[in-house]
C-alpha positions in Angstrom: 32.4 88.8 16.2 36.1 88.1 15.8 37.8 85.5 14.2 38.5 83.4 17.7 35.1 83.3 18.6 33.7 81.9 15.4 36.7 79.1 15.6 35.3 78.4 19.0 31.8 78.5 18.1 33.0 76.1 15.2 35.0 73.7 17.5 31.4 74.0 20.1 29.6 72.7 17.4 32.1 70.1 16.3 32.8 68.6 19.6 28.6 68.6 20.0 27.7 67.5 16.6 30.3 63.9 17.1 29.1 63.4 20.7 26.0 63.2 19.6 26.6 60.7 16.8 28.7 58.7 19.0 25.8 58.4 21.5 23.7 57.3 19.1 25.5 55.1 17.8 26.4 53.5 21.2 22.9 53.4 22.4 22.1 53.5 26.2 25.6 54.0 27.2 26.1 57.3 28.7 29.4 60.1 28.2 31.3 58.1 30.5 30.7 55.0 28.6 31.8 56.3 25.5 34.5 58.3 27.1 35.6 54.7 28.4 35.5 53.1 25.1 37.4 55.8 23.2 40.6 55.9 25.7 40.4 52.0 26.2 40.5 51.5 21.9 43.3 53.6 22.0 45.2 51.2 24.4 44.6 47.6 23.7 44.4 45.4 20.6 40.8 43.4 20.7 42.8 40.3 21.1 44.7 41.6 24.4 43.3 39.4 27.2 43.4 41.1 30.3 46.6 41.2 32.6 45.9 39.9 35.6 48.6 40.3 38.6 50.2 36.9 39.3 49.2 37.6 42.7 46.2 36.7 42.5 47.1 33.6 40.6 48.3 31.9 43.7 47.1 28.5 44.1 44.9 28.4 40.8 44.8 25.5 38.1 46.0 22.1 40.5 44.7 19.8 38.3 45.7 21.3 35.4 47.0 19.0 32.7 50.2 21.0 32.2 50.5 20.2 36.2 49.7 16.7 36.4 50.5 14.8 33.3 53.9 13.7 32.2 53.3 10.6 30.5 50.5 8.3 29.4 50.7 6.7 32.9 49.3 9.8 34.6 46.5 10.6 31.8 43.6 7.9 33.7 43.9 9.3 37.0 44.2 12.9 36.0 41.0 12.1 33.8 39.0 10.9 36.5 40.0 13.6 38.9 39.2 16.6 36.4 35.8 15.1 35.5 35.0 14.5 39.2 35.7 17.7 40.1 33.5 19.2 37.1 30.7 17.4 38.3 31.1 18.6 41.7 31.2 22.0 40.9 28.8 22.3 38.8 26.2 20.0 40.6 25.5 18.0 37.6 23.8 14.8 38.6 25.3 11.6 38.1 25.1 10.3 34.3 22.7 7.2 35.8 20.2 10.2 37.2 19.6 11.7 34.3 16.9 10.2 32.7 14.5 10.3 29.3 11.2 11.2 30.8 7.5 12.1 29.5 8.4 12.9 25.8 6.1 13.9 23.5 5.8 14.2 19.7 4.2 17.9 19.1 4.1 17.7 15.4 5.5 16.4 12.2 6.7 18.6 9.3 7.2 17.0 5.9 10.3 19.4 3.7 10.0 17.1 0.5 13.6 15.0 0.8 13.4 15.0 4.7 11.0 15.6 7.8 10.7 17.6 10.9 9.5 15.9 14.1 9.3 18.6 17.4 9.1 16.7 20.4 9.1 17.9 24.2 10.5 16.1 27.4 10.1 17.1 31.2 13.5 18.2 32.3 15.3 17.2 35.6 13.6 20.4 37.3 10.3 19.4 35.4 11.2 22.5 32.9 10.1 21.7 29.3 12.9 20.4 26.7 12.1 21.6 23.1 13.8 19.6 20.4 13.4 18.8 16.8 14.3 15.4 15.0 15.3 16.0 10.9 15.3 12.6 8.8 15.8 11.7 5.2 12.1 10.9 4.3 13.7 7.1 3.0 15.4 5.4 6.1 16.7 2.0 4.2 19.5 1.2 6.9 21.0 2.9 10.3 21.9 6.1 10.5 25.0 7.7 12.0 23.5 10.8 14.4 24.2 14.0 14.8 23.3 16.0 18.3 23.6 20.2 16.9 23.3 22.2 20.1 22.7 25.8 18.9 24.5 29.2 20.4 23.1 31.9 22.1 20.2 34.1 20.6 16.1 34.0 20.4 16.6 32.6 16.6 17.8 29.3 18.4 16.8 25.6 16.9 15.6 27.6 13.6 18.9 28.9 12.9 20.1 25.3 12.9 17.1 23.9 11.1 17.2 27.1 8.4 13.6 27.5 9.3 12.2 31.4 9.1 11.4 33.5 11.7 10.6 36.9 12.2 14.4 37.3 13.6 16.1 35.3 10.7 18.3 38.3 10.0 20.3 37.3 12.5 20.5 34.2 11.8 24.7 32.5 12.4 24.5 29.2 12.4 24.1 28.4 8.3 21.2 25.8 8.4 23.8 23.1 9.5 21.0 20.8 10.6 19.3 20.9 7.1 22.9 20.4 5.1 23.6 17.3 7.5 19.9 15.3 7.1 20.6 15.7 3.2 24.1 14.4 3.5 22.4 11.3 5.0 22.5 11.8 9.2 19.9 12.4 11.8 19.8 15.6 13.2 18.7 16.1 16.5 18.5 20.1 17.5 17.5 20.9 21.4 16.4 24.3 22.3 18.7 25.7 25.2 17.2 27.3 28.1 16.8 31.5 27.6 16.9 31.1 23.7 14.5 30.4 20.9 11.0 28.8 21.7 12.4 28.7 25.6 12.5 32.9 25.8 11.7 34.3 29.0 9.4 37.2 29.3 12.4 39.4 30.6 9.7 42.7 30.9 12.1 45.8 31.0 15.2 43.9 30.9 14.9 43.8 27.5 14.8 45.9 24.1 12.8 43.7 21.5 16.0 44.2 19.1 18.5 42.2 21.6 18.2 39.2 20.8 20.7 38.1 23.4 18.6 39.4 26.3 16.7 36.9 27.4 18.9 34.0 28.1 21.2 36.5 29.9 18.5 38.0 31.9 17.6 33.9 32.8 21.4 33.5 33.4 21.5 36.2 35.9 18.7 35.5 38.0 19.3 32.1 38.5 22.7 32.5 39.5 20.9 34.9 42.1 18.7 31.7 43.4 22.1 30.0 43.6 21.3 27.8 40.6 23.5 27.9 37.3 21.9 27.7 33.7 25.1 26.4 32.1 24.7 22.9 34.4 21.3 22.8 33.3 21.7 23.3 29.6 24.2 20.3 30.1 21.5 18.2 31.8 19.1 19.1 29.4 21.0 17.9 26.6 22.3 14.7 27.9 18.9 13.4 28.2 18.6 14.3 24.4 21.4 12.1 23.9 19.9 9.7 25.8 16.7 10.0 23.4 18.9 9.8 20.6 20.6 6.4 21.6 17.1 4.6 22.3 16.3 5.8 18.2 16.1 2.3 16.4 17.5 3.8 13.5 20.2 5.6 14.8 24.2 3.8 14.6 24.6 4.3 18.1 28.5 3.6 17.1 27.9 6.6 15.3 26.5 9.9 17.4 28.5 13.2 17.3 27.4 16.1 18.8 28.1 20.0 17.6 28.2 22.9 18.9 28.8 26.5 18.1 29.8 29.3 20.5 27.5 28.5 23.4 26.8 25.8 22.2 30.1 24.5 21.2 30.9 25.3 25.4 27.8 22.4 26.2 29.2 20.5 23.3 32.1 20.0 25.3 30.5 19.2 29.3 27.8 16.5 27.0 30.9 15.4 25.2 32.7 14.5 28.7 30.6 13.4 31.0 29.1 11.0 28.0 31.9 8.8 26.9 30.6 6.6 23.8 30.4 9.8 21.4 32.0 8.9 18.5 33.0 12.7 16.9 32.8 16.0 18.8 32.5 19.6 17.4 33.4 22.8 18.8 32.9 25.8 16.8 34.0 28.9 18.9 33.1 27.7 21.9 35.9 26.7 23.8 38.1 29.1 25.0 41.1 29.3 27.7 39.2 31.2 31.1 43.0 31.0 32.6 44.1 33.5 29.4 41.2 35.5 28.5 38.5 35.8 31.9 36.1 34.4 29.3 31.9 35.0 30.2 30.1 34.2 32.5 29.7 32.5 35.4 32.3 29.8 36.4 32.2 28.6 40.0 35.6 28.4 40.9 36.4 26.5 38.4 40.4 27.9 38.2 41.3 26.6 41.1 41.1 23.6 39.6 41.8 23.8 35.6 40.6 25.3 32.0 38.2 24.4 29.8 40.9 22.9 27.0 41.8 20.6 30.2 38.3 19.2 30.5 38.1 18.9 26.6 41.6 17.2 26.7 40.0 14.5 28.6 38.2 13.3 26.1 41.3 12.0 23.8 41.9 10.2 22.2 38.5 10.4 20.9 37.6 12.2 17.8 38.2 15.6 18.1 37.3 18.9 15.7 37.7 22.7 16.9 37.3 25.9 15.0 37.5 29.4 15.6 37.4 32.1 12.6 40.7 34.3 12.0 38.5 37.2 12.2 36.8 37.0 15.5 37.4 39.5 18.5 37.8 39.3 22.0 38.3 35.7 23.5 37.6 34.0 20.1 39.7 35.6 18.5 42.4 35.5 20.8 42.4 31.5 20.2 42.2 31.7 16.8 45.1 33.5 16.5 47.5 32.4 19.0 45.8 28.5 19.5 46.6 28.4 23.2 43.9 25.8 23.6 44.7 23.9 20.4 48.3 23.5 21.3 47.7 22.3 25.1 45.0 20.1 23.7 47.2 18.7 21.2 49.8 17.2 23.4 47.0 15.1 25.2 46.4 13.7 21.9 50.0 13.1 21.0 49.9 10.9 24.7 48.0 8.4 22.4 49.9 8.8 18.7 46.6 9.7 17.7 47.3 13.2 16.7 45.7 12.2 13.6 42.3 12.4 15.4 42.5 16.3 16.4 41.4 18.5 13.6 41.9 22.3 14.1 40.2 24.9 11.3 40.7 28.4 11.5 37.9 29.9 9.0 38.8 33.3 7.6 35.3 34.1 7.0 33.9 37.6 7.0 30.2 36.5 7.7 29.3 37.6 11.4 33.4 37.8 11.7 34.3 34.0 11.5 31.8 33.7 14.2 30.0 30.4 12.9 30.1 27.2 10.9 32.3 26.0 9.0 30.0 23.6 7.1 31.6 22.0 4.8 34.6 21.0 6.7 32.5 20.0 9.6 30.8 17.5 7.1 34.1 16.3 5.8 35.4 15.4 9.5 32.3 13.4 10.4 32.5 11.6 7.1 36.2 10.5 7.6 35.4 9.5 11.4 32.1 7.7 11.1 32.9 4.1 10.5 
């Protein structure tokens, strides 16, 4: 054997030995996949958002706010027109038709310095709401409320509530509904559709690992039956807030709601549509669709505007976002360009009230940025609860 054929035979079993660790490492994707992957890294920074011809632009984003509003004068009517249309395209029923109905208390949980009540409520579809009340075991006067609406992922309402569970390695949302009951609030945590104690048996759809699975197998097939999970993840959690509002020892002056990454994108529809919230929260979960083609399904909603224009409605009401530094793809590309922020922003400068828009960009390594900030979430409701 000469000298060319073993450096062939070498370079075989090269090439051979790093496809093979490359498959494994990507899974179920096949050569093509990976092929993919490796030409498209090459390319692109993570935080490119795609490049979509203007062509097909024609026509989008009419009621934007960069389109409509000029002064103060326009804001009322371009308010009322956005929200309109978000209801309309999302067949959300009217606020009035969303009602508290058939709750039960499952069970009581007593932590030492605060308790756990688990209640469920027939949903508009007569699904099952799952959602969990935390209290300070001593209630001597009203409480200002929080409404924590968790992300996407099986570990769901125990995330929030720091509760184990034979997924808590994945766990992203640091307990924030334990730190707030013993800073002094009421926590209420719902369980969104497709994630924690609402998992749907997704048979072969699934790997046991993926945690994600399940909610996106639920997403899918009910856009199929022309039905959209996002509008009834928003239905679902106004009637919590409804819930919350009838608690006799909740400040109803007082109610904020949080979210984080899907979350933080219900956060924002509840936050809307329900105009005495005193504080909102958006952790990475509000990005630009216009800039970055986002996830999942939006009907149509860019013919009409972007997300930061339905959240700009809401000023000049208290205000918080946060994305980390170290994000990818569509979070990222806000944290580190704040297209959002900065058209958000100007809505609040309409009223002077600049002062009640906070922006935090984390620089956290955890799960890349990708969660709560907690103690400056704290901070903001502290310094905008009266």
């Amino acid at each position: 054997m000469n000298k060319l054929q073993i450096i062939i035979i070498l370079f075989a079993i090269s090439l051979a030995t790093n496809m093979i660790i490359m498959i494994e490492y990507f899974g179920n994707l096949d050569i093509i996949d990976v092929y993919t992957w490796l030409i498209n890294s090459e390319k692109s920074s993570p935080l490119d958002p795609p490049k979509i011809p203007d062509f097909y632009k024609n026509g989008a984003m009419t009621l934007s706010f960069e389109k409509n509003v000029f002064t103060r004068n326009d804001f009322d009517q371009w308010k009322e027109n956005v929200i309109s249309k978000f209801i309309d395209v999302y067949e959300i029923p009217p606020l009035e038709d969303i009602k508290i109905s058939h709750v039960d208390k499952i069970h009581t949980q007593d932590n030492g310095n605060y308790v756990v009540n688990k209640y469920t409520m027939r949903a508009i579809d007569n699904d099952i709401i799952i959602f969990y009340e935390l209290l300070p075991s001593t209630i001597s006067k009203s409480l200002p409320a929080v409404f924590v609406i968790p992300g996407s992922g099986n570990q769901g309402a125990l995330d929030v509530m720091n509760e184990p569970s034979d997924i808590s390695k994945y766990y992203y949302h640091k307990g924030i509904g334990k730190e707030l009951v013993i800073a002094d609030y009421a926590v209420y945590v719902i369980e969104n559709r497709g994630w924690g104690e609402r998992t749907i048996d997704a048979g072969f759809q699934c790997d046991k690992s993926d945690v994600f699975c399940s909610g996106n197998v639920l997403n899918r097939q009910l856009e199929n039956l022309g039905k959209n999970l996002y509008s009834l993840q928003v239905s679902d959690s106004i009637q919590v807030m409804k819930f919350i509002q009838t608690r006799e020892y909740v400040d109803v002056k007082n109610v904020s709601v949080v979210g984080l990454s899907l979350g933080g994108a219900i956060t924002q529809a509840v936050s809307t549509l329900v105009p005495d919230i005193k504080n909102t929260v958006i952790a990475s979960g509000l990005v630009s669709i216009y800039q970055t083609t986002g996830s999942g399904p939006t009907p149509g909603i860019l013919q009409y505007f972007d997300f930061p224009d339905l959240i700009s409605t809401i000023a000049p009401r208290n205000l918080y976002l946060s994305w980390g530094e170290n994000e990818r793809s569509m979070f990222g590309y806000e944290a580190n360009t704040m297209y959002s922020a900065n058209l958000i922003k100007r809505a609040y400068a309409l009223f002077d009230a600049t002062d009640n828009f906070v922006v935090i960009i984390n620089k956290e390594n955890f799960n890349d940025g990708h969660t709560f900030d907690v103690p400056s979430i704290i901070k903001f409701l502290k310094d905008h609860t009266d």
